[in-house]
Every structure is written in C-alpha cells, then in structure tokens.
N, C-alpha and C positions, 0 to 999 in steps of 0.2 A: 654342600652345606658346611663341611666341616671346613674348606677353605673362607668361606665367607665370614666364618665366623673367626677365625685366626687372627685377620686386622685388627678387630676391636679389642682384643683378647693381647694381643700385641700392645696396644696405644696405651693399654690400662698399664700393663706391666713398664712400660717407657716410661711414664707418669709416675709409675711408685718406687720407679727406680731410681728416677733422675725428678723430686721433687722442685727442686729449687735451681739446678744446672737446669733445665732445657727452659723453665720463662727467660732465665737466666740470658740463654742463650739467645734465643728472641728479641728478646730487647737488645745485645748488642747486633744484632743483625739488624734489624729494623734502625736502629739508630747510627750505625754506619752506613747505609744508603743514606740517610739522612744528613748527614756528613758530609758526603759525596757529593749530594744535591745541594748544599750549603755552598763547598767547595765552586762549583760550574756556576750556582747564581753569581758569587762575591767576583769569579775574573769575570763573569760577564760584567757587573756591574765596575769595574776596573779600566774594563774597556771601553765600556760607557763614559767613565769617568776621562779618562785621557782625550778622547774625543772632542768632550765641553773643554778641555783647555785648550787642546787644538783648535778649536774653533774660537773662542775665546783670542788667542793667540794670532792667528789670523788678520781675527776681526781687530782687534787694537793695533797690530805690526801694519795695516793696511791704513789704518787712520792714523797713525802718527806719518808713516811715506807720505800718506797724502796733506797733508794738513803743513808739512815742512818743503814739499812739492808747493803747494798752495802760496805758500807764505816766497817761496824764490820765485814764482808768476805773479806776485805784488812788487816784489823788489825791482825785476825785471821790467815791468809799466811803467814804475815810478819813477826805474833810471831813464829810461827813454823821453819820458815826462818832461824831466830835470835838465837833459841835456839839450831838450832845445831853449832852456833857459836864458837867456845873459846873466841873471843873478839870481841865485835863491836866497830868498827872505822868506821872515816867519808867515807871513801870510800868503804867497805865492805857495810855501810849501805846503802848507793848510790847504791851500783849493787844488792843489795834487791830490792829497789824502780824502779829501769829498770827491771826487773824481772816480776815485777808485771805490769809494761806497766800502771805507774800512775800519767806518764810524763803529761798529757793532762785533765784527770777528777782523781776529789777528789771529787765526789760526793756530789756535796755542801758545802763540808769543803773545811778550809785552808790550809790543809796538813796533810802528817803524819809524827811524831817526833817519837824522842827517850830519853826517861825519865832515868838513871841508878837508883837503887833503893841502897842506900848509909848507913851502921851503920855512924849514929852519934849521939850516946847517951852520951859517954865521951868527954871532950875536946878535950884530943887526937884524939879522931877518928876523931872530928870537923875538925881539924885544918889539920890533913892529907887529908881528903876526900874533904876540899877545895885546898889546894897546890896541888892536882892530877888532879882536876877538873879543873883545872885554868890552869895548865899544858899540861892537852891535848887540849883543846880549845882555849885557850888564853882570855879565860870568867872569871870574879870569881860569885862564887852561889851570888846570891840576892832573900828575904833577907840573911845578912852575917849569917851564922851558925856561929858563934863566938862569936854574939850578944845576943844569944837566943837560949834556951836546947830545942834539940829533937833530940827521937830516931829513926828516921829517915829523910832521906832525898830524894829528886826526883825532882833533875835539870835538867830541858831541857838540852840535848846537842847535840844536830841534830833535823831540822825540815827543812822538803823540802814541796814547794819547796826553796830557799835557795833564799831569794830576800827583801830586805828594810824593808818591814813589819814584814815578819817571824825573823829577823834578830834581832829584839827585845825582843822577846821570849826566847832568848838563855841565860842560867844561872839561870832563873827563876824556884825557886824551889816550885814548884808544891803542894809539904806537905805541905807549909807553909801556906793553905787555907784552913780552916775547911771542906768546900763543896766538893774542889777536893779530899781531902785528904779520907774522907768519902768513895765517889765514888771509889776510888783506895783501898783502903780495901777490900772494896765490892767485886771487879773484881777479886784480889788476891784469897779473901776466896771461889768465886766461880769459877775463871778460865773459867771468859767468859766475851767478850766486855761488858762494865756499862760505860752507860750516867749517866755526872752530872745532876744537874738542874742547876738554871739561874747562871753565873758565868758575869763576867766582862774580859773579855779577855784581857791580859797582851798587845796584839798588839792593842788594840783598845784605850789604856790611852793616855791624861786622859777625850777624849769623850766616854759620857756614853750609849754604844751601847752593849745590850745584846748579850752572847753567849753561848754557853755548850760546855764539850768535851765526847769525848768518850774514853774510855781505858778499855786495852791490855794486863792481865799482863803476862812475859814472865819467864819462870823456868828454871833454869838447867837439861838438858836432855829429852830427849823425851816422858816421860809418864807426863809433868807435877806434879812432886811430889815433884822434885829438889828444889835445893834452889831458891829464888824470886830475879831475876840478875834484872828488872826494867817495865817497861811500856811503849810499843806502846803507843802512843794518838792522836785526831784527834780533834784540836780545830774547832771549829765553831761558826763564825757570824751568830748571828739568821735573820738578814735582807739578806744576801747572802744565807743561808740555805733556805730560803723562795722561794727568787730570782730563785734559781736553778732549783724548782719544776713549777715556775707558770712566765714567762718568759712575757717579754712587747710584744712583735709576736704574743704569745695565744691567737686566735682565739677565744678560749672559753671563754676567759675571758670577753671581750667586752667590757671593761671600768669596769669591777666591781671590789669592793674594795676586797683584801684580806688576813684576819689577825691573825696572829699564837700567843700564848696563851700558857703559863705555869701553865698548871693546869685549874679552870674555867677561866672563860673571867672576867676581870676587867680591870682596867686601870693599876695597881700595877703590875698583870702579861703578862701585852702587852711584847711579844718577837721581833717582826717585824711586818708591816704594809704595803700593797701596796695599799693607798689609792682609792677607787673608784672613777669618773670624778667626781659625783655628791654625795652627800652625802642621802641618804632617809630611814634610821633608817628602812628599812628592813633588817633581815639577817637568815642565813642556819647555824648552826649549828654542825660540824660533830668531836667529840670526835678520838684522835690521840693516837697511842701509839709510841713514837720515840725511838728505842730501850729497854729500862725500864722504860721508863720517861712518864710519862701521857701529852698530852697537847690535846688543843681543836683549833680547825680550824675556822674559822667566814666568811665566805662571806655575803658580804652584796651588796646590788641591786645598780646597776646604773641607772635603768627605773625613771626615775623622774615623780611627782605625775600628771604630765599633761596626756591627753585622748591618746591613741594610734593612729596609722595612722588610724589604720579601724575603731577604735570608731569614731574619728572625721570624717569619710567618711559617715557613719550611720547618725551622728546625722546631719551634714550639709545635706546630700541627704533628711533624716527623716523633716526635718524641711521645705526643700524647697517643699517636698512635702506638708508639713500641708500648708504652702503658697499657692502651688498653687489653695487646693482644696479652703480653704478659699478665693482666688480672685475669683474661679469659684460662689461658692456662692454668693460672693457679687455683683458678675456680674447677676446672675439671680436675685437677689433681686433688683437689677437698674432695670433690664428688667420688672421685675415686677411692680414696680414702678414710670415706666417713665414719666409718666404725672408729678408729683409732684419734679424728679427732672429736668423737663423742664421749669417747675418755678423756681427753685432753681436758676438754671444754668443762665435764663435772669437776676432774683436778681445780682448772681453774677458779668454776666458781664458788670450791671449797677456800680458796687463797683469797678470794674478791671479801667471800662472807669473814674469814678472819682478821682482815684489812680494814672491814667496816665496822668488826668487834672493837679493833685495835683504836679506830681512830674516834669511835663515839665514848669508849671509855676515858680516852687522852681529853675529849673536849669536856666530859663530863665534869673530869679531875680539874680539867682549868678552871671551870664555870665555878666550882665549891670552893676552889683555892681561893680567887677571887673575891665570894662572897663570906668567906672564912675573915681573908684580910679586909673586907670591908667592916663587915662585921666586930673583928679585935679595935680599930681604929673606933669606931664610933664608938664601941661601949668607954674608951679609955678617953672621951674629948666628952661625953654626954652628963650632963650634970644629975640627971633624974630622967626616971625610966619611960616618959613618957615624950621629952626629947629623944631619947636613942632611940623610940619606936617609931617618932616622926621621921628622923633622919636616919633610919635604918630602911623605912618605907621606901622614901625618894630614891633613895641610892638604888636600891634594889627593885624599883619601876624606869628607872634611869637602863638599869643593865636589861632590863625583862624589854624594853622599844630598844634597843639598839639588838638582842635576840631577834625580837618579831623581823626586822629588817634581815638579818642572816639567812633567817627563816623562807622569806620570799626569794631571796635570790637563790633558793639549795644549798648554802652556806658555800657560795664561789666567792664572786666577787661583790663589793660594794662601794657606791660611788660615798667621795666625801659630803656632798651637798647635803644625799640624803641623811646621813649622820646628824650635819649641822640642822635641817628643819627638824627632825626627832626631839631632839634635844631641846632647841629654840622656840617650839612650835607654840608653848604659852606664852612665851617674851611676846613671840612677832604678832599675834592678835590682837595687842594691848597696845591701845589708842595714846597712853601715855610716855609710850618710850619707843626707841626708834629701834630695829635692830637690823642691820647692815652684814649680806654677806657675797661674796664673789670671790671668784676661780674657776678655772681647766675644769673640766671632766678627766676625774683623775679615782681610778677601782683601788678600792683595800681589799687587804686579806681578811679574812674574819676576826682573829684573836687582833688582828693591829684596829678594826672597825671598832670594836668593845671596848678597848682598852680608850681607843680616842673619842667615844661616847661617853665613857666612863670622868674624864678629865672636862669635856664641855660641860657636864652634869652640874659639876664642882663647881667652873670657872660662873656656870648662869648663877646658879643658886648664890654665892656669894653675892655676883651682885644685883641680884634680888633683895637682899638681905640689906647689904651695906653699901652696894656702889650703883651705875650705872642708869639698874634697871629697876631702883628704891625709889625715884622719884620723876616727875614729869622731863619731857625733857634730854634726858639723859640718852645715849647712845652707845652701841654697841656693835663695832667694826670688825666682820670676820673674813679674813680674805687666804686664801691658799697659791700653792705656786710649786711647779716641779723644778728641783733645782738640776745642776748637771750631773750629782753622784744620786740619781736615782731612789730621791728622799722628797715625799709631799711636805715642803714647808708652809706649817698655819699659824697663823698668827692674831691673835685679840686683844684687843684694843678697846681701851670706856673710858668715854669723856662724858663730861655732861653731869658725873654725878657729886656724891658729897666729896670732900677730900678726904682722902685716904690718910687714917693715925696710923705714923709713924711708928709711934711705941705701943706695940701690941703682939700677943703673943701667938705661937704656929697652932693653925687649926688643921682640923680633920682634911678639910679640903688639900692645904699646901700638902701637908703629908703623900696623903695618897696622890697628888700629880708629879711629886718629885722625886719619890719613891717606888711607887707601883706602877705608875705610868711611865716613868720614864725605864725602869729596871723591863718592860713585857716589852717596851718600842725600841730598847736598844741602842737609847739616843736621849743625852741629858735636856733637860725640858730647863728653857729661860723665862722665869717666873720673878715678875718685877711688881713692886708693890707703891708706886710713887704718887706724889701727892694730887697727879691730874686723874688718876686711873688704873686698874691694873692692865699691864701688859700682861700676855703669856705666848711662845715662842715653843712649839712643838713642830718635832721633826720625824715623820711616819715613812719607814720604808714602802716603798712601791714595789710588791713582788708580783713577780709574775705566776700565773696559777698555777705553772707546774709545780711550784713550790710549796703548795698547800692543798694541794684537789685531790681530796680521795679518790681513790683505786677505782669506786664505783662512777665515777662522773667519768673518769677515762675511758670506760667501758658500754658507756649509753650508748 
C-alpha cells in the first residue's frame, strides 16, 4: 500500500516543485515532434514539388523536339515537292502548302517560305537577278545586291502564311546574315533540315525578340545531286516556339515559370520566358536538342517559401495539442496547489475591488468636472434664469443618453452611429428637415463617446435654433471615416438653411466644442461658421480597450 501510494504522492510533490518548468517542458517536447513532423511533411512536399517540374520539363522538352521534328517532316515534303518542279511560283507553291494541310499548324513557327538560291558574284548577275526578282514579286532584294559583292544570294520570295507580319520578310535576302548564311551551307552540304541559332527575325524589327530558323535545301531532280535551285525555311519566334509547347490552359504547369535557353542558361542566352506567378529561385533543369541546335529548358517552382496546407495543419493541430496538454498540467498543478492559490485569488480580488474603487471614483470626478464646466459656461452666456435652466436641462439630458448608452455596453466600447442617433434621434423623426448620416462601424472609448455626444448636442441644438434644422427643408450631413493615424474623422455639414450672420458673437456652444471638446479628444476641433452652413470637423481617437477596460472586465 505504501508503495502505491508513493507515485501520487511523488506527481504532487513534481508539480509544486516544478510549477511552471515541466508544462513548460511539455510543450517544448510536444512542439518539437511537431517540428520534426513539419520538417518530413515540407521535404516530402519538396519532392513532390520537383517531380511537377520534372514532369512539366519533360512534358514541354518533348513538345518542343517534337513540334521542331514536325516542322523538318514539312520542310522535308515540301523540298521534295518543289523539286520536281520546273518552276516555282506563287501559286504552285500555295498548292504545296494545301498539299501538306498546313493551312492551320506550323508547329510553333511562323510559316514556311521560299528562299531561291541566286549566282550573284558579278555585277551583272547582281543586277539581273534583282530586275527578275523584282519582276516576279514586285519586291526588290534588301539588302540591294548592288551595294555590296556576294556570290550568292537567297531572297525570301514567298512565305505563308501570307499576312502583315510575314509580309515583311518578303525580299529579305537571307545570305546577307553570317548566322543564317552559315546554317544554309550547312543544310546544302548535308541535304537535311539545319537550325540556325539565335537570329533576330526580320518580322520582329526593330523589337528585340529572339528567334531561329530552320532550313531546307532544295536540288534539281530527284536523287538530290542536282543543281542547289534555293531553300525551304521555317522562321521562328522563340516566345511563340515556347508558347506552343507549354500553353497558359496547362494544367501541368500550375503557375510555374518556364524558360528556354540557347545553349547553358544565362541571361545573354535567354530565348523566351513564361514567367512563374511567384518568383522562388528553385529550378529543374532539362538539356534540349532542337533539331541541331543545343538549348536548355529551366522550369522553375511557383510553391512560395511559405509552410504547405498540411504543414500548417500539423503544426497548428501539433501545437494546440502542446497547449492543451500544458493547460492540463497547469490545471493539475492549481489542483495541487489550491490552498495557496485560494490566498492568491482573495489577494487578488482585494486588488480587482480597489481598481473598481479607483476607476468609479476617476469617472465620477470626470462626469462632475464636466457638468461643473458645463454648468460655469451656461450660467455666464444665459441672460435669465429660466434660459440657464432650459439650457442647463438639455445639455445635461444630452450627457444623461449618451451615459444610458455607456451604460448598455458595461461602459467598454461604443459604436459612433449609436452616438449620432442619440443625439439626432428628434431631428431624424421630423418630417420637415432631412438628416443624413453614414460610416464604418468604428467603437469609442467611453470618456471620447461623452465628450462627442456632448459636441453633437451643441452642434444639433444650434441648428435647431438658427440653422439647418430651423426650417423645412434644410439638411444635415453627418459622415465619419477612419483615417491612417488611428483617429475616427466626423464631420457635419447644413445646407439648406438660413444664412449664417457673419457678425455675431461666441456662444456657449462654440466654447464648449473648441475648448472642452477638443482639450478631453486631444485633437483640435475645425469649427467653421460660413454663410451656406456650419461645418464642423472632429477628430476622435480610436483606442483600443486595453486602454480603457477596467480590471474588472479583464477578469470576467
């Protein structure tokens, strides 16, 4: 027996020894598995993530080979096509192109052209092989062969499909670019489609948007041996070549950035970019071969560095659990403890009861200070005693509804609206005058509630009296608004009524808003008296209730 009872007897004494270390302790244990389990879900989901670019990566490095595959199995037809020609012309080359059903995809290019491959190494030839070229198209070569020796030449002279863009291309002679020129050698010598690398496409001047072409070259006669009559080619935008493989719809893509690359990846050989939503300096990798041409593939991650849904589901669940266990222990350690916090607890609510002493006698003193200064003001503006008793009444049934209000809410918070209908609430019944108010749901403190009950009082009553709300008609605009330094701006506005005399001396009203209102709000009040209306322009701090909420409201 006496062992069994040892454990408990044990657990108590750990508990009053170690109050606050062992929940303490709890909670960082529970919350470090938590951790841990955070840690394993985020590289799983890491892995996950690499995966979707790989696959992603794949999936687009696949559709570009193929689509630039695709597009040299057009060229490939079409030289064959061409070469059992005698002559190509714009319409024979058109029922090529219908032929091949390439009305609809060009496989990420802009088309496919027709290059003739031209002797002009002498003037003469120069000068004939532009009057001919200029003759069947109604183009001249650019630039002039006239201006400048070469032995040869290869002017666009058809490219479909045949529309505004392409339409610029026409007469552009091809040789005259070391890169293309290059590549068309190449294709010649080998008699098989050759990608350039990065060129500047003649339709794209003079924005600087990269592109490449592909080419075709075409013989006399069927074995390819014949003579070199000119060049299929297939220009391409490298941001449409992109486009065509990895499409804004793609599901796989999911927001992820992705970017094509001549040659390694740098900034110099950026081709096209389909930016990611989010930018996170991860990326995949995957080496391209576009026809002959080397390029590299980049996907990079859209997942932004924040926790996943199920990290954050782990560690919030992980954590409420270290909470809970930790409230259970501190609860058995109260239990344990209860005598000593049964003293605590009278301590305290000797402190609570002094705090409530404290803070009813401070509002007491405000509430008298207030009706004190209300009080000096009206006896020294009131001509005869039965004026000050009227306008001693109001002001002080004015303060007594904007109390009842404090009243209801436990003297926490109060909203501004209900202020303004308090206040307002005989104006707004009255068939003869309009009165207009709108804003936020925006809480006062008590003493700032009072004080701006206190100033609406004034502001109605006058123009009851003399403005706004004296005659039919007339209107009264009260609108509020939170500004950025944590200040309810309100503001009132009367049209509609008599015009306001200029020469006229300070009443009880101005006083007490410019003075007592403004000196308890902390914040100088713009009080304007002009001949459409009075304006007035008060600014009420917005606190928060720790700043005002007695001890006992903490404690409920």
């Amino acid at each position: 027996m006496a062992g069994r009872n040892s454990d408990p007897a044990s657990s108590r004494r750990l508990l009053l020894r170690f109050p606050r270390a062992l929940p303490v302790a709890i909670f960082v244990l529970i919350t470090a598995i938590t951790a841990f389990s955070v840690f394993a879900i985020e590289r799983g989901e890491r892995s996950g993530e690499r995966a979707e670019m790989a696959r992603l990566a794949e999936s687009a490095g696949a559709s570009l080979e193929l689509n630039a595959a695709t597009n040299a199995s057009y060229l490939r037809a079409a030289a064959a096509l061409i070469g059992a020609l005698d002559e190509v012309s714009n319409a024979s080359f058109g029922e090529i192109i219908r032929e091949l059903r390439l009305e609809r995809s060009y496989s990420g290019a802009e088309g496919i052209g027709w290059a003739p491959y031209l002797e002009t190494g002498s003037p003469g030839a120069a000068t004939a092989a532009q009057q001919r070229f200029q003759e069947e198209t109604g183009r001249p070569i650019y630039p002039s062969l006239l201006d400048r020796q070469s032995e040869h030449s290869a002017p666009v002279m058809f490219l479909v499909p045949d529309n505004a863009r392409n339409d610029v291309a026409i007469g552009f002679d091809m040789y005259s670019n070391e890169r293309r020129r290059e590549a068309m050698d190449r294709a010649a010598a080998e008699n098989a489609p050759v990608f350039s690398g990065p060129v500047q496409l003649v339709q794209d001047n003079p924005e600087p948007r990269p592109g490449f072409l592909a080419y075709m070259p075409v013989f006399a006669g069927d074995d390819g041996q014949g003579q070199l009559r000119g060049f299929l080619y297939s220009p391409f935008n490298a941001q449409t070549f992109l486009s065509s493989a990895v499409p804004d719809d793609d599901p796989v893509r999911g927001g992820m950035g992705v970017y094509l690359f001549d040659g390694a990846p740098s900034d110099q050989a950026l081709l096209a970019a389909l930016p990611s939503s989010e930018r996170t300096g991860r990326y995949f990798t995957k080496p391209l071969t576009i026809g002959n041409q080397r390029m590299t593939l980049v996907v990079e991650s859209a997942r932004s560095e924040a926790l996943s849904k199920l990290s954050m589901l782990t560690l919030l669940f992980g954590l409420l659990v270290a909470s809970l266990l930790m409230l259970v222990v501190r609860l058995l350690t109260k239990q344990a403890r209860e005598d000593e916090k049964s003293l605590a607890w009278l301590q305290e609510q000797n402190s609570i009861r002094n705090s409530l002493t404290r803070e009813l006698n401070h509002r007491v003193k405000n509430t008298l200070a207030n009706v004190l200064s209300i009080m000096a003001l009206t006896r020294k503006r009131a001509s005869s005693l039965d004026e000050f008793a009227n306008a001693l009444d109001g002001r002080i049934r004015a303060l007594s509804a904007t109390h009842d209000l404090l009243t209801q809410s436990d003297w926490n918070t109060t909203p501004i609206e209900a202020v303004v209908d308090a206040e307002l609430a005989p104006y707004a019944q009255s068939t003869d005058s309009i009165v207009r108010r709108s804003g936020p749901d925006v809480e006062l403190a008590p003493n700032d509630a009072l004080s701006l009950g206190m100033a609406l009082h004034e502001l109605a009553t006058n123009a009851a009296k003399y403005g706004a709300l004296s005659r039919p008609g007339g209107t009264v605009a009260i609108d509020w608004s939170l500004t950025d330094t944590g200040l309810a701006r309100l503001h009132w506005e009367e049209s509609g009524g008599p015009a306001v005399e200029q020469m006229r001396g300070r009443g009880f009203g101005t006083d007490l808003i410019e003075k007592i209102v403004a000196h308890e709000l902390r914040h100088p009040v713009e009080l304007s008296f002009a001949r459409t209306g009075v304006t007035c322009t008060l600014h009420v701090p917005v606190r928060q209730p720790s700043e005002f909420r007695m001890r006992a409201g903490k404690n409920k």
